[in-house]
Every structure is written in C-alpha cells, then in structure tokens.
C-alpha positions in Angstrom: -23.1 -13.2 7.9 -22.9 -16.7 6.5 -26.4 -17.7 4.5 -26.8 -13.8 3.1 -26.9 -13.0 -0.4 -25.3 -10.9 -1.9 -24.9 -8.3 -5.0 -22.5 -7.7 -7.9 -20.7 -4.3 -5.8 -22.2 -4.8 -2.6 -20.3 -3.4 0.5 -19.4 -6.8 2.3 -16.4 -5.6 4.8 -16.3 -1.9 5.7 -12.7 -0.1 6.3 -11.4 0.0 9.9 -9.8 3.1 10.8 -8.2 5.6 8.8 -5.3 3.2 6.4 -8.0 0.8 5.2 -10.0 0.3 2.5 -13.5 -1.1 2.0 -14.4 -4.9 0.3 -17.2 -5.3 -2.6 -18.8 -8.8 -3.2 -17.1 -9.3 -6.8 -20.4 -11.3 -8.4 -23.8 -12.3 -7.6 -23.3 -14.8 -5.0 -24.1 -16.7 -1.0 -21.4 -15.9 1.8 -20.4 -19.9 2.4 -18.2 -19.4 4.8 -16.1 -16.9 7.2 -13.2 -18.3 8.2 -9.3 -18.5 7.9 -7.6 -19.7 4.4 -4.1 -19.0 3.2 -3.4 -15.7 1.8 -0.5 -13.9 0.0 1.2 -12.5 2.6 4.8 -12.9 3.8 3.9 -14.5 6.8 2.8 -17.1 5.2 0.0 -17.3 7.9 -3.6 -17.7 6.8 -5.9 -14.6 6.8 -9.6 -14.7 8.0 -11.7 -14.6 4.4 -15.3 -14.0 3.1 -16.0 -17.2 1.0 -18.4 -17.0 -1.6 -20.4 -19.1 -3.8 -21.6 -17.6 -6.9 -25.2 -18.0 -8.0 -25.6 -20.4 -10.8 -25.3 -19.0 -14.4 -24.0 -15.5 -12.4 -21.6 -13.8 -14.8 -19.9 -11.1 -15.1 -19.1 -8.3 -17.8 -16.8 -5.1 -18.3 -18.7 -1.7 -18.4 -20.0 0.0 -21.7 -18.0 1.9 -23.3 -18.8 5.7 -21.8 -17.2 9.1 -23.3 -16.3 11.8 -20.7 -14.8 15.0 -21.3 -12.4 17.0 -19.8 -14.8 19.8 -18.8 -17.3 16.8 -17.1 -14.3 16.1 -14.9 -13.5 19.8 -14.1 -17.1 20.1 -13.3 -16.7 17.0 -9.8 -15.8 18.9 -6.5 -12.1 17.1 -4.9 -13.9 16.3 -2.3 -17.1 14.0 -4.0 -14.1 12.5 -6.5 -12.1 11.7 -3.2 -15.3 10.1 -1.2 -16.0 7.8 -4.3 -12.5 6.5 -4.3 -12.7 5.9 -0.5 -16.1 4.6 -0.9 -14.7 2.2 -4.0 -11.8 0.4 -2.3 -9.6 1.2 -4.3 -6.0 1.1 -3.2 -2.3 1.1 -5.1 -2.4 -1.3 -7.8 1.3 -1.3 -8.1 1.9 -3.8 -5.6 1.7 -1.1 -2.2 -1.8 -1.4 -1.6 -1.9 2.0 0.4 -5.6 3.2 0.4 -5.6 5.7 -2.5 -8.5 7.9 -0.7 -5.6 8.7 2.1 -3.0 9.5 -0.7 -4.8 11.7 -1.8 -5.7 13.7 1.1 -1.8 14.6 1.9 -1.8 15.5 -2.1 -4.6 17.9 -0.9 -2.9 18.8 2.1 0.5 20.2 -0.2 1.0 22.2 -3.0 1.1 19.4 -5.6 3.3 20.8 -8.9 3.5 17.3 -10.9 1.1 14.3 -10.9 2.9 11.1 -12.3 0.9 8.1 -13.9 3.2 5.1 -13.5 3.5 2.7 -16.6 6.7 1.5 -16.3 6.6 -2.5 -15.6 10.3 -3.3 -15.3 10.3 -6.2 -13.6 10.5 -9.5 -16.4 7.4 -11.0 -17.3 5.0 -8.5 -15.9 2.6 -6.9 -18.6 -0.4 -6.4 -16.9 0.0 -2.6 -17.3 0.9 -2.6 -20.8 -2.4 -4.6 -21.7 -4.6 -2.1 -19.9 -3.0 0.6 -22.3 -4.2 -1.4 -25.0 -7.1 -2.3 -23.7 -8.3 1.0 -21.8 -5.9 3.7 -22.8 -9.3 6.1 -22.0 -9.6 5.1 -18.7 -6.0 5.6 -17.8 -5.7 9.2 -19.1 -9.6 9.6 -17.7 -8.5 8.5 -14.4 -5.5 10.8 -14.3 -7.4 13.8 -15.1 -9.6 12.8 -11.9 -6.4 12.3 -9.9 -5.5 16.2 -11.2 -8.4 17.8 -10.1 -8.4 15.9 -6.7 -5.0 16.7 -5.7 -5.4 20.3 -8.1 -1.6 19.3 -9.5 -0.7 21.8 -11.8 0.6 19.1 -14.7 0.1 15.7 -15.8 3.2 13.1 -16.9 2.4 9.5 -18.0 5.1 7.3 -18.1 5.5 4.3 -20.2 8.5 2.2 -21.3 9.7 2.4 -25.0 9.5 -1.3 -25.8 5.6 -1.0 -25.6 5.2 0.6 -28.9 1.4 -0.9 -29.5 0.4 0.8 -26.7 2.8 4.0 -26.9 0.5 4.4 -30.1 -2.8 4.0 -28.5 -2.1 5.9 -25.8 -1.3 9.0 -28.3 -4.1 8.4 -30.0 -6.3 8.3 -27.3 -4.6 12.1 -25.8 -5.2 13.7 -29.4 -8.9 12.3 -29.6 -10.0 13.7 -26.1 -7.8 16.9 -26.6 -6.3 16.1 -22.7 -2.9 17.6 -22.6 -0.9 15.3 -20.8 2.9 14.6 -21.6 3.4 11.1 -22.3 6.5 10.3 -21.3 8.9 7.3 -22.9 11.5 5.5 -20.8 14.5 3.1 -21.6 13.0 -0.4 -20.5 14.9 -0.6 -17.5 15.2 -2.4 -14.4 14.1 -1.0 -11.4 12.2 2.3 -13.2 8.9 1.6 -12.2 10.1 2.3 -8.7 8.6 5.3 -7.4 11.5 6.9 -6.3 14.0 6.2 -9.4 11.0 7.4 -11.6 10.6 10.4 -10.0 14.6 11.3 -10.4 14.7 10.1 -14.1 11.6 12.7 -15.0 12.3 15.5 -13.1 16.0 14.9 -11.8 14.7 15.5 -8.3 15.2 13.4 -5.8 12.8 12.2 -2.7 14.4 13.0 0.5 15.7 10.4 2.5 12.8 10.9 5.4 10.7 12.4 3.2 7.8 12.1 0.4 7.1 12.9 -3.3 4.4 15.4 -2.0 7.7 16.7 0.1 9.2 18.3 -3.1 5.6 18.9 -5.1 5.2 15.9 -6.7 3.0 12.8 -6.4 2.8 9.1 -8.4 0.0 7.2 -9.0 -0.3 3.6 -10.7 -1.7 3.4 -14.5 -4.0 0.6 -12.9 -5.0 2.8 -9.8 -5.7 5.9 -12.3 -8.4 3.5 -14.0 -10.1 1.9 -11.1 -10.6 6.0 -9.8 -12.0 6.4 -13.3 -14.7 3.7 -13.1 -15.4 4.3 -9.8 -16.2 7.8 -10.6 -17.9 7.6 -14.1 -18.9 4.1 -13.1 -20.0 4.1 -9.7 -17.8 0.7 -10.2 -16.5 -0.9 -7.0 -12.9 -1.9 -7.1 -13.9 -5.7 -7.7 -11.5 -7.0 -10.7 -8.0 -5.9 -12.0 -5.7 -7.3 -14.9 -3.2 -9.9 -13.7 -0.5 -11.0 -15.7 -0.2 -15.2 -16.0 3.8 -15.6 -16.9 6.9 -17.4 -16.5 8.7 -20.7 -17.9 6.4 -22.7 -16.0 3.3 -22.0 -17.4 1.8 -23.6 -21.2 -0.2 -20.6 -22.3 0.8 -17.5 -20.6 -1.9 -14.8 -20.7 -2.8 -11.7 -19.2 -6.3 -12.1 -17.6 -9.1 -9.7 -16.3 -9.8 -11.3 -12.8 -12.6 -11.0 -10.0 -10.8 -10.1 -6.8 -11.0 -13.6 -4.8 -10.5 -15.7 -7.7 -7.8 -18.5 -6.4 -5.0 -18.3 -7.9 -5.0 -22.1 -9.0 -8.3 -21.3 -11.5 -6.2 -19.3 -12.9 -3.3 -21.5 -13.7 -6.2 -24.2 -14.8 -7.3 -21.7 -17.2 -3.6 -21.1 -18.6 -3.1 -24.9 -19.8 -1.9 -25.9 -16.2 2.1 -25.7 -15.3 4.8 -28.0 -16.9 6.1 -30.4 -16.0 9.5 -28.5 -14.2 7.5 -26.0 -12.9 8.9 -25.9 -9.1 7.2 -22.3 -7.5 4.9 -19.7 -7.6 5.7 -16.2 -7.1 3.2 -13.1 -6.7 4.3 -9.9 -8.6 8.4 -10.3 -9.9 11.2 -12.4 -9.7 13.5 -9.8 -8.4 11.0 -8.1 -5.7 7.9 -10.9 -6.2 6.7 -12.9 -2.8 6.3 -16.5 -2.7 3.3 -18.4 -3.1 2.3 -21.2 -0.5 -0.1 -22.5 -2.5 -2.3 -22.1 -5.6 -5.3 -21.8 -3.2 -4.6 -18.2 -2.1 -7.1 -15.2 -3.7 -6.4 -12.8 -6.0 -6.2 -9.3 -4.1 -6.0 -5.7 -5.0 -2.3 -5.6 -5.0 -1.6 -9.1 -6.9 -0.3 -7.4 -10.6 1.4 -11.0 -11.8 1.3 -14.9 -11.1 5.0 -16.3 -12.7 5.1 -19.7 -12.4 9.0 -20.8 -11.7 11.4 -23.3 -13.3 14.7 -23.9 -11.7 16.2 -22.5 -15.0 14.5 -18.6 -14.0 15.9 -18.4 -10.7 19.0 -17.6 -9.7 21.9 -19.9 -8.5 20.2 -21.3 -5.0 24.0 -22.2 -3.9 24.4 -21.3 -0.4 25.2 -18.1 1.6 29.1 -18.2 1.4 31.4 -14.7 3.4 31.6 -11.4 2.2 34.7 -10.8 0.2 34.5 -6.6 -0.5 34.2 -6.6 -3.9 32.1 -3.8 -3.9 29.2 -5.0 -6.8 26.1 -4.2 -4.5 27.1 -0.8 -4.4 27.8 -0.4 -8.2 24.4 -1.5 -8.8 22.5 -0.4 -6.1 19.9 2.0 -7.2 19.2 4.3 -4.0 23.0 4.5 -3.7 23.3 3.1 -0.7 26.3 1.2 0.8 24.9 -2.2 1.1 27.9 -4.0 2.3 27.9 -1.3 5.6 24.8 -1.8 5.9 25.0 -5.9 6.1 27.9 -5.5 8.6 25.6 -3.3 10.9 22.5 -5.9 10.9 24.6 -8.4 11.6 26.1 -6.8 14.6 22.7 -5.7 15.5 23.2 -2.1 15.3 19.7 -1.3 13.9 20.2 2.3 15.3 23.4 2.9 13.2 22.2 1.0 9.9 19.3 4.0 10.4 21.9 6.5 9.8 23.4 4.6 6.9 20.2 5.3 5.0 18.6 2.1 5.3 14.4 3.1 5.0 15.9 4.2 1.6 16.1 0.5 0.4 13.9 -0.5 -2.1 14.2 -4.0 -1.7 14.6 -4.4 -5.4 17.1 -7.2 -5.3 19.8 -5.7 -7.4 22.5 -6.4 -4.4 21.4 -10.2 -4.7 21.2 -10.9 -8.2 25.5 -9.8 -8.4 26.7 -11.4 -5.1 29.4 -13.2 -6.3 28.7 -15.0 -2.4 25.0 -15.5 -2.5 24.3 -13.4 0.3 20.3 -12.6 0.1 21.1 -8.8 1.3 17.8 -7.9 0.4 16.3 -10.4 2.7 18.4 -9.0 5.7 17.7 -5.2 5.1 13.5 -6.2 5.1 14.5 -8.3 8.5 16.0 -5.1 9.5 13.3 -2.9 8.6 10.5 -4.9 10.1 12.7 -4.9 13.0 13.0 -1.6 13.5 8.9 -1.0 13.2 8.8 -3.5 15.7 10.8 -1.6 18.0 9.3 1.7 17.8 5.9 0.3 18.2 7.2 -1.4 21.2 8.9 2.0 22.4 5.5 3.7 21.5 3.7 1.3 23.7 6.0 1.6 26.7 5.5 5.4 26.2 2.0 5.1 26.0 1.8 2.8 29.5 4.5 5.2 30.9 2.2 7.9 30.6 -1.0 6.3 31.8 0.9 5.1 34.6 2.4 8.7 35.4 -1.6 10.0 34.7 -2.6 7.2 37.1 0.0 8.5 40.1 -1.1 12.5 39.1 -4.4 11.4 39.9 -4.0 9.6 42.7 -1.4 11.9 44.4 -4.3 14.7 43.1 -6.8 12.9 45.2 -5.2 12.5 48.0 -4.2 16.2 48.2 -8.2 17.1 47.7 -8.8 14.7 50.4 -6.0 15.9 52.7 -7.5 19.4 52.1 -10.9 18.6 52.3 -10.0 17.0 55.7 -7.6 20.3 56.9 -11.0 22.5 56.3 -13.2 20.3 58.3 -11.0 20.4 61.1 -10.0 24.1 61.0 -14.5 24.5 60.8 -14.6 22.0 64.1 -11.6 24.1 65.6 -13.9 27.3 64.8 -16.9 25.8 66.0 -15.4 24.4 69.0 -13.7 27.9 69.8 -16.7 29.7 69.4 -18.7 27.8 71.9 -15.8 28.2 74.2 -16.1 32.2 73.8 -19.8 31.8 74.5 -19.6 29.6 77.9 -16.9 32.4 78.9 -18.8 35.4 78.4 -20.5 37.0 81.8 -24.5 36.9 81.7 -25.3 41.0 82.2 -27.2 42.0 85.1 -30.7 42.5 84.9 
C-alpha cells in the first residue's frame, strides 16, 4: 500500500498463477506511489508500477564472498532448491523472462541427459555476460551445479565465446579450484549462437523439433546470469533484486557495464555513463539485430533488460523504405532456422496464417538476419512477429469460443436435464393420483357383507 515501508528483499508483489514470478523491494525504501508509468514493452503502453523512494543514506552492497562445495549442493533436496528459486523471482535473464521455478519443473518432469549454461552474447555491444564471468565466475558454475541437481541432468556444458579470453581463463580457473567437472565449452563468436536453439545444434548436433522442446530430446539451457541469481538465492537467501546491464553503443560517452537495482530508470543510468552525444537519435533494450525500442529513458530496469545501446544513425541500418520483393533468395542463405522466409512473407501477406504454420513459421527466431541482407528493405522479421502474435490471438479467441460453446451446451444439458426430472417428477405424481383415485373407486364398488 502507498505510505508502507519497506525492506532490502521484501516480498512486495506476489506471483499470480502458475507462469509468474514474485517482486522484492530492491533497497530500504517508502512505496510513493502505485500507478501506471512507461515500461519496456512492445506495446509501448504504460504498465501499472510500485514506485519507491529510498530512505535517505539507504545503500546497497554485493554479498560476501561465501565458499560452497560441491558435496553442500549434493546435500539440497530438488524440491527445497526449486521452492527458493520460485520464492526468489528469478526468471530467464537472457532476455525470455520465463519464470525459472516452472523450467525447471518440466526439467523434473523428463529425463534430462545435458544441462547447458549459456554464455554466448552474440549480439554487438552486449557484454553483460562476459563481465559476470569475470566478475563471479563462482557463482556461475555454483549456480549450474544447483540447476544439475534440480533437474538431476546427468552432465554439465558451459558455453562461452572464444573472443572472451579474460574470462575463458577465469572461468578455468575457477572449475580446477572447486574440483566441479563441468566441460567448458568455446564457441566461434558468432552471430546468432547465443540462440537457444542454434546452441543446442552447434554442441550436440541435435536439433529441437519444430513443435517441440530441448527437454523433448534430453536436453535443457539455462542463462549464465540465471545460473547465478539461483546461486545466490540458494546460498544467499538473495532475492532476485539487481542484475549486470551492459551500457553501450555509439551514442553513449563512457560505455560501462553496471550492476543495477531492478527499477532503476533507465535515464540514471545514461546520467551515470557521461550522458549521450550529441547524434545520439534512440534507445534500444537488449541488441540491435533482435533489441526493442525504448520510448523513453524513464522506463525501469527489469529482470530481462541484459543491455541499454544508445543509437546513432551511423549503427543502424539503411532506414530507406520498404521497396518489392525481387527473389533473390539472401533471406534464405542466411536464415538460421532454415526456413523459407520469402514463402513465408508471401503467405502473411495473403493472410494465410494457417499455411505460413506449415511452412515452419513458430520456428522463427526473430533474429533479424532476413532484414539486415534485404537488398529491398523489407522488415521480414517485423511481419513473421505480426504473424505470430496473430496467430496466439486466434487460438485464444478459438479457445474462448470453445470454452463459451461448452458452457452454453452444459447450460442446455442442464436445462433439458431439468425439465426431464420435472416432467418425470410430474408423470409419477399423476400415475400416484391415478392410483389413488382408482383405489377409492374399487372401495365405493365393493358390496358391504351381510351381517
């Protein structure tokens, strides 16, 4: 309520239903307001928020340094490890923001051969990642071991990219000091790797199916940040109240990566980096190939939020206009999914939804690719997240209409129900006045003996 006070980890907005995740005040503070502010979102709508104003000289301060072997964490029950994570908030750091608690329980739920730590930052600019490895290497491979004995995955890979050699280093280090025996993994630094699915197939040469999950084939992927927030939360008792967030792009005088409370505005941030120059013209959350735009610097940092570029027209691409389609076939050369993304245009555009679903199209990553070598300028992406969205849309609206069809058909069965049960109550009262009546008439007709 506004006018209560509240603590460094306090429970201030509890998860609703079962794909949520709960909300920790981030500092000592007073709740100011409730009320609606802009949020990253694509929308762009504003998003009901819990403002706070921290108490003065309230600060805030990393946890001590705490060792934890590998037989402490064999010792925690799946179960306990999985309730802290719910209990924490904590959610896919990578940009997804699924709750990590329900991950988890389908990891549970299948046979889980390989757990995968993702490291791999492809995007441009991003380096959040790569500074927790430096920063935190212990918590990473800490958190991974929890992740292993929730899910009871058999082996551990961490993947990194290969330009990150001060961390590759630390990272060993780190696995020969706690004796964990986790493969470490280094990839070519290449664009889009960190994606879940193109991971999976570079490590293992398996591939997701199409309607499928990584759990599907035995498998599971977890972000390096994620894998550190489930290690605090556990060793800790840490809320998920802070993350790193990487502060990049032309725009920007002193780009940084910072540790940041959760509900920070971005434009303190920004402040904090030396401001933006002069041609700075945008903000974008996350990358420029897959990266949302900003409204405003006034929007929070959230759980998902990895990077902050701030844009110059010389970073983006050519903003020329959307010219025809001429078949040259480069989306499909570079389309990681191998998809066929000029099929796939054609069909949204004719509005065939139903047959760009058998083309493949959930299988989009949205990773821009297709945009970034249309010789025409056509934002493909854009359309196939259009199309998606509009295909949710639909099947919730088909899942409503079933849902009222079958209330109504319930609502007839019980009416047409009632009216039988009436209708029969009725028949037996008149067959028992029939009886009645007939056996008063037997009495009046029977002779009175003679005395």
């Amino acid at each position: 309520e506004i006018g209560d006070h509240v603590e460094k980890g306090q429970l201030i907005a509890r998860a609703q239903g079962f794909v949520s995740a709960n909300l920790h005040a981030p500092i000592n503070a007073t709740v100011k307001a409730i009320e609606l502010r802009p949020v990253p979102h694509p929308s762009g709508l504003d998003g009901e928020c819990i403002i706070l104003k921290p108490d003065e000289g309230a600060s805030w301060s990393s946890p001590v340094s705490k060792s934890i072997s590998q037989a402490d964490i064999k010792k925690c029950e799946p179960q306990d490890i999985r309730q802290k994570i719910r209990n924490a908030g904590i959610v896919g750091m990578g940009g997804a923001t699924f709750p990590t608690s329900v991950k988890i329980k389908t990891g549970i739920e299948k046979h889980i051969d390989t757990l995968i730590i993702n490291g791999c930052e492809c995007e441009p600019w991003i380096t959040c990642d790569e500074m927790l490895f430096r920063e935190r290497p212990q918590h990473v491979i800490g958190g991974s071991c929890l992740i292993q004995q929730a899910i009871k995955a058999d082996k551990r890979v961490l993947a990194i990219e290969e330009e990150e050699s001060q961390a590759i280093d630390l990272l060993r280090n780190a696995i020969v000091d706690c004796g964990d025996p986790i493969q470490l993994e280094v990839l070519p630094s290449r664009y889009p790797t960190g994606s879940e699915k193109q991971l999976i197939e570079i490590i293992t040469n398996k591939q997701v199916p199409s309607d499928g999950l990584p759990a599907d084939i035995g498998l599971a992927v977890y972000n390096a940040a994620t894998a550190a927030a489930i290690f605090r939360a556990v060793v800790y008792d840490e809320p998920l109240i802070s993350r790193f967030v990487t502060i990049s792009g032309m725009g920007i005088r002193h780009p940084r990566v910072l540790e940041v409370l959760l509900g920070t505005p971005v434009s303190t941030l920004l402040e904090f980096c030396g401001g933006q120059t002069d041609d700075a013209n945008g903000l974008i959350m996350g990358g420029v190939m897959m990266g949302l735009g900003l409204v405003s610097g006034a929007v929070p940092v959230t759980k998902g939020m990895n990077a902050v570029l701030v844009t110059t027209p010389a970073m983006m691409q050519d903003t020329q206009g959307e010219m025809p389609c001429i078949r040259c076939g480069e989306c499909a050369t570079v389309c990681p999914s191998r998809l066929a993304p000029q099929q796939l245009l054609s069909l949204i555009r004719a509005d065939d939804l139903e047959q760009a679903q058998r083309w493949n199209l959930e299988d989009c990553i949205e990773c821009g690719c297709c945009n970034a070598v249309c010789p025409s300028h056509i934002p493909l992406a854009s359309y196939y997240r259009y199309a998606k969205g509009e295909i949710r849309a639909q099947g919730n609206a088909r899942a409503k209409a079933q849902h009222a069809k079958q209330r109504y058909e319930f609502r007839n069965d019980r009416i047409e129900r009632a009216k039988r049960e009436r209708e029969e109550r009725l028949k037996k009262k008149k067959e028992a006045l029939k009886a009645k009546e007939a056996a008063a008439t037997d009495n009046q007709a029977t002779p009175e003996a003679p005395e």
